[in-house]
C-alpha positions in Angstrom: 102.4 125.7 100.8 99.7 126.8 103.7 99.5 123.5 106.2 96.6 124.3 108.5 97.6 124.2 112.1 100.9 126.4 111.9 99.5 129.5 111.5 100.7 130.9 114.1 104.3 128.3 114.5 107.7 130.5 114.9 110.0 127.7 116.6 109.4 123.9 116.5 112.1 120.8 116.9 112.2 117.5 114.7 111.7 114.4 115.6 114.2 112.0 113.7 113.7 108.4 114.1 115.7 106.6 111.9 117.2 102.9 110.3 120.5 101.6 110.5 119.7 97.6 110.6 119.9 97.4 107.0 123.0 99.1 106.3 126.2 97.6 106.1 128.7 98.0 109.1 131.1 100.0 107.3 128.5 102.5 106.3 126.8 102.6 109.6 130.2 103.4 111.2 130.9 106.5 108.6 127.5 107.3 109.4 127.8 107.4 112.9 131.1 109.4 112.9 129.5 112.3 110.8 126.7 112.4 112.5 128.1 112.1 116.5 131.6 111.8 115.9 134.3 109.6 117.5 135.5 112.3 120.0 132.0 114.1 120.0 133.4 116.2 117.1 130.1 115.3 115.2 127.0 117.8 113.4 125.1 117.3 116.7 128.2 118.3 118.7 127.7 121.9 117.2 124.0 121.8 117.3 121.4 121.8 120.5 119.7 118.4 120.5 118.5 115.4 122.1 118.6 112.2 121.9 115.2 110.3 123.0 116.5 106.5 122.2 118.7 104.5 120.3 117.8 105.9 116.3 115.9 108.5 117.7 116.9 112.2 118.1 115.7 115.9 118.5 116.3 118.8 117.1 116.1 122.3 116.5 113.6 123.4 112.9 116.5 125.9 112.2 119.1 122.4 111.8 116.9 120.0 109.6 118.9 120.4 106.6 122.3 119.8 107.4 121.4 117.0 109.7 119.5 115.4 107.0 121.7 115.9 104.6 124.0 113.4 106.0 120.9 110.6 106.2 120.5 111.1 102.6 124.6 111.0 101.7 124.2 107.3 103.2 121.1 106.5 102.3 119.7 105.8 105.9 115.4 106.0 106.0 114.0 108.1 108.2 110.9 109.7 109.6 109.9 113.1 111.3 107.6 114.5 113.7 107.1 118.0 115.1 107.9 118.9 118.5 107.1 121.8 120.2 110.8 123.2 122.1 108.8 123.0 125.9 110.3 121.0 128.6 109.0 122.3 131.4 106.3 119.1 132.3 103.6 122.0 134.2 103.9 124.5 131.2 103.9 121.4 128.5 100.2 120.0 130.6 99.0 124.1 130.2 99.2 124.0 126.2 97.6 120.2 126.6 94.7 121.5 128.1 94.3 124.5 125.6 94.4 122.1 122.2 90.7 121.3 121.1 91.4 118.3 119.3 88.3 117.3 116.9 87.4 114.1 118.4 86.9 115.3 121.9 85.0 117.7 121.0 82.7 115.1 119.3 81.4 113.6 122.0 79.6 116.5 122.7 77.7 116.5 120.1 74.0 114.8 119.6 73.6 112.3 117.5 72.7 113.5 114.3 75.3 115.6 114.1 77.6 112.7 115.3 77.1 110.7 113.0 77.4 112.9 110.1 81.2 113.7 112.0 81.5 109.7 112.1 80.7 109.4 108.1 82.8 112.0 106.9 85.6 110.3 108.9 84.9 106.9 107.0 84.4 108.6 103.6 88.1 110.3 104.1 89.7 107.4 105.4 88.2 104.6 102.9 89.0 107.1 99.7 92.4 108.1 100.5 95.6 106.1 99.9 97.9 106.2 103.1 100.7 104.1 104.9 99.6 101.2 107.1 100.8 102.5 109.9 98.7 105.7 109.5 95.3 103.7 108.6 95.2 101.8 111.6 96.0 105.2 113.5 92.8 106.9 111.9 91.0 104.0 112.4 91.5 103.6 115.8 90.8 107.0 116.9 87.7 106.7 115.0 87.2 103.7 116.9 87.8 104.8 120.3 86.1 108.1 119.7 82.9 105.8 119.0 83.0 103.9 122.5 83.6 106.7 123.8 80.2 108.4 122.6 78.5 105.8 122.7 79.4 105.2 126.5 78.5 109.2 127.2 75.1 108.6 125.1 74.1 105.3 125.8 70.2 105.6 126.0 70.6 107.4 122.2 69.7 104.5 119.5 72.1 105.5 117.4 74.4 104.2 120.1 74.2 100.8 120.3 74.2 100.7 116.4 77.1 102.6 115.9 78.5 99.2 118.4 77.2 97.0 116.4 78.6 98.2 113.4 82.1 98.8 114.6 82.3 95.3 116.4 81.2 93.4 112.9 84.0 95.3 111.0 86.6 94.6 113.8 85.9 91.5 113.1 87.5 92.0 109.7 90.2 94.6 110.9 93.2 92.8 109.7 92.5 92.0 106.3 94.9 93.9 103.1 94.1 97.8 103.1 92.5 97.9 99.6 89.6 95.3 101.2 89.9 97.3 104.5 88.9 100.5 102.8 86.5 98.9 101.0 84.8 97.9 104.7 85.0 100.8 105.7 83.0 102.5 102.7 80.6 100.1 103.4 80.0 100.9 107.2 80.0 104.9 106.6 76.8 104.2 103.9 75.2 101.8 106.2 75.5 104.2 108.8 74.3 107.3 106.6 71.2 105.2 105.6 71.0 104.3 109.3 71.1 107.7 110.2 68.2 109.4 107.5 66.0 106.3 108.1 65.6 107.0 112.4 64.8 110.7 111.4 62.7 110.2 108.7 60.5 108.1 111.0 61.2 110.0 114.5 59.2 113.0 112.8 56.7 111.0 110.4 53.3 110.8 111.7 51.1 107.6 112.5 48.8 108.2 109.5 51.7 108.2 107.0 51.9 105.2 104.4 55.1 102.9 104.1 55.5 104.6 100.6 55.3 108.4 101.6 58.0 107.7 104.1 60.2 106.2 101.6 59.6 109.1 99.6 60.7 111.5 102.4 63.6 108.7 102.8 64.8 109.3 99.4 64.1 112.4 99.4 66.3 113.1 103.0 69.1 110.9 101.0 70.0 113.5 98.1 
């Protein structure tokens, strides 16, 4: 399986964050033991890590499996993230700086082209099925990316209607996914129709009839 983004990924560490509050106390102490050890006689004795908080440790790619073989021998949830193995806090701020992330680029763009980026956002988010957690995540850097354009472009109509329509649906933010999606399907098509209505008329002309510029409307809509 090709995941875009790790082309060009030769070492990475895991972040495990994981649950003991549900388990009972005998099974979080056999837990413990295997995994740390009593002595420090543990997996993660014989294995570089780190351990970032309570339920929450680092390690090394080349490890995964036989740490997480002994989450799934007693039945502890957990989740990952990928960590790149720098520690160095000047060298970590150099690779920040070289990542073109997809919403900062964005802002840079006018506003046609924004808000085509801003409805394909919508259309993936409200049609695809994901945790809570991770729906709120999208929506909020959708969100903030908004203000954020909006603030950089504020004389641009499109601006103060892309406002408008984010303030009326956080209105409705915390309301069950299914309806949430459904919201959010509705604000990408209001803002697509938005969006082919102000060009249609910024390059009509003053002698065109109401019905030849809903013909180019229609027409700009397919």
């Amino acid at each position: 399986m090709n995941i875009r983004g790790c082309e060009k990924l030769t070492e990475a560490n895991v972040i495990v964050a994981y649950r003991l509050a549900v388990r009972e106390p005998a099974v979080r102490t056999r837990f413990h033991d295997e995994l740390y050890g009593r002595h420090n006689d543990g997996i993660l004795s014989r294995i570089p890590h780190m351990k970032l908080a309570d339920c929450v440790i680092e390690i090394p790619q080349r490890n995964f499996d036989e740490v997480s073989s002994i989450f799934e021998k007693y039945g502890i949830d957990y989740e990952l993230r990928l960590a790149i193995p720098v520690k160095e806090r000047v060298e970590i701020l150099g690779i920040v700086k070289t990542i073109k992330d997809p919403y900062e680029k964005a802002l840079d763009l006018d506003s046609s082209d924004f808000s085509n980026f801003v409805f394909e956002r919508l259309q993936q988010l409200g049609k695809r099925s994901v945790k809570a957690g991770e729906f709120t995540d999208d929506l909020l850097a959708i969100s903030d990316t908004v203000q954020k354009w909006a603030g950089k472009h504020e004389d641009d109509p499109l601006a103060s209607v892309l406002s408008y329509m984010f303030k009326a649906f956080e209105a409705r933010r915390d309301v069950e996914p299914a309806i949430a999606r459904s919201n959010i399907l509705r604000v990408a098509e209001s803002l697509r129709n938005w969006t082919v209505g102000y060009h249609v008329l910024r390059e009509s002309s003053d002698e065109e009839s109401v019905g030849e510029l809903l013909k180019k409307y229609k027409a700009r809509k397919k």
